[in-house]
C-alpha positions, 0 to 999 in steps of 0.5 A: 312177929307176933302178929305173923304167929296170930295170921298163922294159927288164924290159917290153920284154924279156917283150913281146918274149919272147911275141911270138917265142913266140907266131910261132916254133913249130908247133901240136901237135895231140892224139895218142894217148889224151888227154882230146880229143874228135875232132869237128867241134866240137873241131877247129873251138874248136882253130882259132879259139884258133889263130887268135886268137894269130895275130891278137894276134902280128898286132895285137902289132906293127900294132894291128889288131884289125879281126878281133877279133870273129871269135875273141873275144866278149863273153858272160856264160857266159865269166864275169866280168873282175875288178874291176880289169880291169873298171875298167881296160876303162872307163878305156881305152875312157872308158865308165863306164856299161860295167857288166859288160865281157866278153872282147872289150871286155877284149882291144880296151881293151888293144891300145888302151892298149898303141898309145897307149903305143907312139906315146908310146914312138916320139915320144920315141925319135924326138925322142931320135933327131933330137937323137942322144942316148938317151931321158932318165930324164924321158922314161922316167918319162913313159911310165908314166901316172897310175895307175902302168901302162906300156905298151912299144912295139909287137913285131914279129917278125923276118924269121927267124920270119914265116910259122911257126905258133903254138906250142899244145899242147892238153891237155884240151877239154870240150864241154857243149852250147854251152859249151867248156872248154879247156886248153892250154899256150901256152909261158909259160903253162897257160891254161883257156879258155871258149868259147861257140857262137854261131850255129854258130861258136865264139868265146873268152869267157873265159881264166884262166891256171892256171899260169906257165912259168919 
């Protein structure tokens, strides 16, 4: 049990750790001879994975995530979600016959999951507050469902970093036709991006993350 209260704490501290990340620095855009094409579709897939990471520190502490489908989309050229994460969309979203997810389905299933998780967090920490004591180990174990997941409370940033940009440097950016390739470092990781144009507009199909910041 004690163990099960390292792994919590542990949670909570990485979802913290990202949102500051995510909300505490500015955007750094390509300069100088890097492998970045300057056009209109170049600034315009730099923009909308900026605005992404605003919406996901935003959906982070609200869980609104209305204007999901603006930045992220389902389609098969983003490539396909792994099986454990495919079975993790139909068990959030309770859709087994969701054969083929795509990334929009995979982003709107976790925020899901991670607000379920939250409300269960606050309920205990409330009640745990009321009777003034701490939340007990019972009440910890409670948090982690049957297939072993916990979701930890919902992070909102503090007064100090509201306002301030995303924290994004791009590193390479390949367009071919209707179908683009970036990779940039969002701080904790080096992420490959695919997006796709859909009726003019560029939208996130799919991410791998390449490598992990210590």
């Amino acid at each position: 049990m004690k163990k099960l209260i390292f792994i919590v704490l542990i949670a909570i501290s990485a979802v913290s750790a990202v949102a500051f990340i995510r909300e505490s620095g500015v955007v750094k855009w390509p300069a100088g001879p890097k492998d970045m094409p300057d056009t209109a579709d170049a600034q315009q897939i730099m923009r909308t994975i900026q605005r992404a990471y605003e919406l996901e520190a935003k959906a982070a502490c609200t869980f609104d995530i209305s204007e999901f489908p603006t930045v992220f989309i389902n389609d098969p050229r983003g490539g396909a979600l792994d099986p454990s994460t495919a079975e993790f969309v139909r068990d959030v979203l309770n859709d087994p016959s969701l054969t083929a997810p795509g990334y929009l389905d995979y982003k709107v299933a976790y925020y899901q999951w991670w607000a379920e998780g939250a409300a269960r967090w606050e309920a205990l920490q409330a009640r745990a507050a009321a009777e003034g004591r701490n939340l007990t180990q019972d009440e910890m174990a409670s948090l982690v469902d049957s297939k072993g997941r916990m979701a930890g409370p919902r992070s909102c940033p503090g007064p100090e970093s509201r306002g301030s940009k995303i924290d994004l440097e791009f590193l390479s950016l390949h367009i071919n036709g209707d179908v683009a390739s970036v990779v940039f470092d969002d701080g904790p990781r080096t992420n490959q991006m695919t997006l796709v144009n859909v009726n003019h507009h560029w939208y996130i199909a799919g991410n791998r993350i390449l490598a992990l910041h210590p």
